[in-house]
C-alpha positions in Angstrom: 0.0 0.0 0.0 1.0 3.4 -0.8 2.7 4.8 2.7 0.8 8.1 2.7 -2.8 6.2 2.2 -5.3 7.2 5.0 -6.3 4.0 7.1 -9.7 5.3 7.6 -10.5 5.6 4.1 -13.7 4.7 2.4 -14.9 4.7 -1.1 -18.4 3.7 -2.4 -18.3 1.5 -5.8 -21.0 1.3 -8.0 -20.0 -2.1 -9.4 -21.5 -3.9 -12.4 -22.5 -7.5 -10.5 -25.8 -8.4 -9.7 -25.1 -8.5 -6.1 -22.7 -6.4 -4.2 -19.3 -7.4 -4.6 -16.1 -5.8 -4.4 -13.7 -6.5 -7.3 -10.6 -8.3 -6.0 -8.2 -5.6 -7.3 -9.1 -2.6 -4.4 -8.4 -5.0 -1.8 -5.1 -6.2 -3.2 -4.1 -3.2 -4.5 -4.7 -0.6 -1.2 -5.4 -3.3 1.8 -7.0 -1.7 4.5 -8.8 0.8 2.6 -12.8 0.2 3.1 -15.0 -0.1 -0.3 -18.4 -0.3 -0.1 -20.1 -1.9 -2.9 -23.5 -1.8 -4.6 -24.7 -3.7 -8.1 -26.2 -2.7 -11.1 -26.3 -6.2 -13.0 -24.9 -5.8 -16.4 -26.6 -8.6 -18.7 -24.5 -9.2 -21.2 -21.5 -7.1 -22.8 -23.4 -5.9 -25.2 -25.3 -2.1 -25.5 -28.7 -4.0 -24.1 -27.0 -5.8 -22.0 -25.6 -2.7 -20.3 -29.3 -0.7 -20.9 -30.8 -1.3 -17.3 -27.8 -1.6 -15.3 -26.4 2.1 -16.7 -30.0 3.2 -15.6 -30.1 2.0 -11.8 -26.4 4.1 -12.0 -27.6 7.4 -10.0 -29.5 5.2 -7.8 -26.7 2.9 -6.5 -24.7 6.1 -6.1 -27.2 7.3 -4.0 -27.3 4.7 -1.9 -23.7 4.7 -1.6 -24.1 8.4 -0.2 -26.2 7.4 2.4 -23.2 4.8 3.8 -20.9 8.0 4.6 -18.8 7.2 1.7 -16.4 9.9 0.9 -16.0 9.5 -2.5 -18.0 6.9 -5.5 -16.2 4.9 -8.7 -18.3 3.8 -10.7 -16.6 0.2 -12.4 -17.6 -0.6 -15.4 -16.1 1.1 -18.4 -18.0 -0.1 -21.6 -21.0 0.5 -19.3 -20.1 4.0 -19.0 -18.7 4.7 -22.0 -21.5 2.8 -24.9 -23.2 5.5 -24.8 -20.5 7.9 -26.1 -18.0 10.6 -24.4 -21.0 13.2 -24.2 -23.7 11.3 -22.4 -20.2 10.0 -20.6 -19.5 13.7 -19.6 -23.4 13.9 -18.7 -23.7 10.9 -16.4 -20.6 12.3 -14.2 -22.1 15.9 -14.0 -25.6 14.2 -12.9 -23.6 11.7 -10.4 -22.1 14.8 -8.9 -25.2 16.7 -8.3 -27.1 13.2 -6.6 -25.0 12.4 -4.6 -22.6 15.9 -3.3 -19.1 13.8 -3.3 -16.1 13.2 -5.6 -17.0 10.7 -8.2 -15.4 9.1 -11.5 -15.7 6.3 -13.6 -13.6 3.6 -14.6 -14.0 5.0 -18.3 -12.6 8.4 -16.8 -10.0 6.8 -15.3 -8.2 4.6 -18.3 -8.3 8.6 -19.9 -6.2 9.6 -16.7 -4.2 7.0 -16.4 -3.2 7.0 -20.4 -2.6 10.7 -20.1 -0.8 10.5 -16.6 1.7 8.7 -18.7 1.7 10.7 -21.7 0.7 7.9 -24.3 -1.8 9.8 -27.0 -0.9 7.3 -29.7 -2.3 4.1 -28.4 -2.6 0.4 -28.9 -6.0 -1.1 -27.7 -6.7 -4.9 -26.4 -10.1 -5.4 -24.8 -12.8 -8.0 -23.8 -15.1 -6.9 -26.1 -16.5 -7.4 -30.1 -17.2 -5.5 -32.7 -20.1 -3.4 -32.0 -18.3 -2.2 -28.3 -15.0 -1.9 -29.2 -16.2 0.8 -32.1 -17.8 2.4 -29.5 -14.7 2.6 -27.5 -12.7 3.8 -30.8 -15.2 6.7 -31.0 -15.0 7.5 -26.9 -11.3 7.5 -27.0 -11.2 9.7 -30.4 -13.5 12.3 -28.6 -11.3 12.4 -25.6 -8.3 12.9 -27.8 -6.2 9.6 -28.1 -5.4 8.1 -31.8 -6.3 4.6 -31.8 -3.3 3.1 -34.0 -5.0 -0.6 -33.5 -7.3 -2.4 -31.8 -8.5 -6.1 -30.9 -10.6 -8.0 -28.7 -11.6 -11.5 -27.2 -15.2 -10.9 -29.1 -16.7 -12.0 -25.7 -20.2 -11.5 -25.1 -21.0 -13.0 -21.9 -20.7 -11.1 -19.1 -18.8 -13.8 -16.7 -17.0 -14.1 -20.4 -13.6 -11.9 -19.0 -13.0 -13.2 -15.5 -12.1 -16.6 -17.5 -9.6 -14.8 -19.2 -6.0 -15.8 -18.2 -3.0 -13.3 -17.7 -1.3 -15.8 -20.1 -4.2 -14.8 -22.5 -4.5 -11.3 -22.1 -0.5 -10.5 -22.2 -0.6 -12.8 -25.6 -3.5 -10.6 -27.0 -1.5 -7.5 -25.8 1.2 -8.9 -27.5 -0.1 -9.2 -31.1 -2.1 -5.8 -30.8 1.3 -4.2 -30.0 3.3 -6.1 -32.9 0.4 -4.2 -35.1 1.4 -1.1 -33.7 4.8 -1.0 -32.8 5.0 2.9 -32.7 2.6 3.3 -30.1 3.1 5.4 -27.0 1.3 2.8 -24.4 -1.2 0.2 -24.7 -5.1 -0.3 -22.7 -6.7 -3.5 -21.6 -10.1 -2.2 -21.0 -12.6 -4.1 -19.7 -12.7 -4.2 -15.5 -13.6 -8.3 -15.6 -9.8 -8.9 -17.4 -8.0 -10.1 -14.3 -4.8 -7.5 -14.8 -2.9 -7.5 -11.9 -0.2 -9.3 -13.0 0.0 -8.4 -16.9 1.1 -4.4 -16.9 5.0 -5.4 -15.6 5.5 -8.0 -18.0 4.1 -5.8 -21.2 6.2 -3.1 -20.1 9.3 -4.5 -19.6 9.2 -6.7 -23.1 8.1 -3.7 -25.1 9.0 -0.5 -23.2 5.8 1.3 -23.2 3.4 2.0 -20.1 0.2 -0.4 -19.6 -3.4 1.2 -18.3 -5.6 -1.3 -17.6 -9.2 -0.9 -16.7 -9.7 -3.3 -13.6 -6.3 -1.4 -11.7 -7.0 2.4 -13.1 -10.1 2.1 -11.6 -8.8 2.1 -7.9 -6.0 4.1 -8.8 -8.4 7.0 -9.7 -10.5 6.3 -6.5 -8.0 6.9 -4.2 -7.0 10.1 -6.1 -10.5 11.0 -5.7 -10.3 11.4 -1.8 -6.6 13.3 -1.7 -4.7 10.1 -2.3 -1.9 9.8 -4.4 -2.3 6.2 -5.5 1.6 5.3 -5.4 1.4 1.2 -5.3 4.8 -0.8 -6.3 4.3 -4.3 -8.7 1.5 -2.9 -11.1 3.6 -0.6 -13.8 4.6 2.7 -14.5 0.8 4.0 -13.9 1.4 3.5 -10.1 4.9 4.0 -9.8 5.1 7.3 -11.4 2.1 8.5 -8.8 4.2 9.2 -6.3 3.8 9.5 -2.4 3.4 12.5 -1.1 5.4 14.2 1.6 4.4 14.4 5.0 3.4 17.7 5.0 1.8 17.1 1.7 -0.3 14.6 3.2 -1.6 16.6 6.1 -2.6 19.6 4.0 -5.0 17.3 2.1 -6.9 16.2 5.0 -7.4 20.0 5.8 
């Protein structure tokens, strides 16, 4: 854990599960940190499957509210980003005035990370198939990245990811990068890839940063309550975030 992170932290996740469950990369990522999760049941990864679970959004955040939470993620980035970067832009500004607190999304947060690093010219591995990852082409056009390529797992099912291995992904990551060999970094998106152990490897074979979806995610949460998100083991995202002096630190909590 990042030696400046709060102990008595505690972040709300809108999470895209039918029940409430906290994805496994918080916990490992920033241990003692408390997330308190609430489901919106994504269907399928498709733009119906994703239809009610983006509407019972607001109302899962306001729940969260209600738990004291100081800050809400919502995870889930082709949920938040199908519709396209405006109704993107529209969904945080409506989040914001339900609920009163800090909020992002996981679809905000691969565009921090990949800027944090300074990649514009990207290469692009994801879950998806066609129909979302040309949705995702068009959200990260708007928000200013060239796409150089792009290629998914064509997985529909919403469990589909999870059964994804590292092996797997890194190999996909592999042959997206071999298509693009100039790019400035590479994004796994999709928060059900199991990424944890795939951004070192990538970066040290090819020499470019890795943002993935499922780590980004937290990464951004913590930011969002004053945290710097400086975590060793999961690539030059979190390593480059780093801790904040002392004095830093307390001026925050102010």
């Amino acid at each position: 854990m990042a030696r400046d992170t709060r102990s008595d932290v505690t972040i709300g996740l809108v999470v895209p599960f039918a029940t409430d469950l906290v994805p496994a990369e918080g916990p490992a990522m920033y241990p003692g940190v408390r997330f308190i999760p609430r489901g919106v049941g994504v269907k399928a990864l498709t733009p119906d499957g994703y239809e009610d679970a983006f509407n019972g959004i607001i109302p899962a955040a306001e729940y969260l509210a209600a738990q004291g939470v100081e800050a809400i993620m919502v995870i889930g980035t082709s949920l938040t980003f199908y519709r396209g970067y405006d109704a993107h832009e529209i969904l945080l500004e409506r989040l914001r005035r339900a609920t009163g607190l800090p909020v992002g999304t996981m679809s905000e947060a691969i565009v921090e990370g990949l800027r944090t690093v300074g990649a514009r010219e990207i290469a692009v591995c994801t879950a998806y198939a066609d129909e979302v990852n040309e949705r995702l082409a068009l959200f990260l056009a708007a928000a200013g990245f060239d796409v150089l390529a792009l290629e998914g797992f064509g997985l529909l099912d919403f469990g589909g990811p999870a059964q994804k291995s590292e092996d797997e992904i890194i190999a996909l990551c592999n042959r997206v990068y071999g298509s693009a060999p100039h790019a400035e970094g590479l994004l796994i998106s999709c928060g059900g890839l199991r990424t944890l152990g795939v951004a070192k490897p990538i970066e040290e074979r090819h020499g470019i940063p890795v943002v993935s979806s499922a780590t980004a995610a937290f990464w951004a949460a913590m930011r969002l309550v004053g945290e710097s998100g400086h975590v060793a083991g999961y690539g030059q995202l979190f390593e480059r975030s780093h801790p904040r002096s002392q004095s830093q630190a307390d001026a925050a909590r102010i």
